[in-house]
C-alpha positions in Angstrom: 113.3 99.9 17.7 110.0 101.4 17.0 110.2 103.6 20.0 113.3 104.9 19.1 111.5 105.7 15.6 109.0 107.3 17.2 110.8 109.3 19.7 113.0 110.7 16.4 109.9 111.5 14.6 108.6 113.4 17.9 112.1 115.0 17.9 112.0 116.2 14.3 108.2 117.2 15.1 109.1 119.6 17.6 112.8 120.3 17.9 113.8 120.4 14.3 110.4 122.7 13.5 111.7 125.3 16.5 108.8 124.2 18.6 110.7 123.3 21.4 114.8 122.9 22.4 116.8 120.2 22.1 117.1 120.5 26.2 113.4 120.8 27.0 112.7 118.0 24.9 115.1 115.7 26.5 114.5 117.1 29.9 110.1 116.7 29.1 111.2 112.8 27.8 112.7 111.7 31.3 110.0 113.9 33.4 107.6 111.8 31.7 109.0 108.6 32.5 107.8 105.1 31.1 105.2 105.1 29.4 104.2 104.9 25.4 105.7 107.7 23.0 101.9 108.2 21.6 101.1 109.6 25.2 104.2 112.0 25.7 103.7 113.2 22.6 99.9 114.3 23.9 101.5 115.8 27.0 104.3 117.6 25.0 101.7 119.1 22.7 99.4 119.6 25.4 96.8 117.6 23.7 95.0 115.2 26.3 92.7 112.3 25.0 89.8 111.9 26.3 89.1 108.7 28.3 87.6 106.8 24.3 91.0 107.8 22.9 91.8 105.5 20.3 95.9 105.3 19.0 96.3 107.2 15.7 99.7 108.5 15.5 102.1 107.4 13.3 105.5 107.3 13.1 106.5 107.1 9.4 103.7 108.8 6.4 101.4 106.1 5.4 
């Protein structure tokens, strides 16, 4: 469940704002494979952590 809130939020973040198509988004979601929506979100935005990354990213405002 919380994935699935995350993966709309990343939607909204870049397919809703024009960032990105509905396509490539999907498409970029299955090339990245298995692995947590805080990291493919990095990738999509082309934002890298460095290796003392520490999770930050929220889903819903605080």
């Amino acid at each position: 469940m919380i994935g699935g809130l995350q993966f709309e939020a990343l939607k909204k973040e870049l397919v809703d704002s024009g960032k990105m198509n509905i396509r490539d988004f999907h498409d970029a979601i299955i090339r990245e494979n298995a692995m947590p929506v805080e990291m493919v979100r990095a990738i999509l935005l082309n934002n890298l952590p460095d290796k003392n990354y520490r999770t930050s990213w929220r889903f819903y405002p605080l």
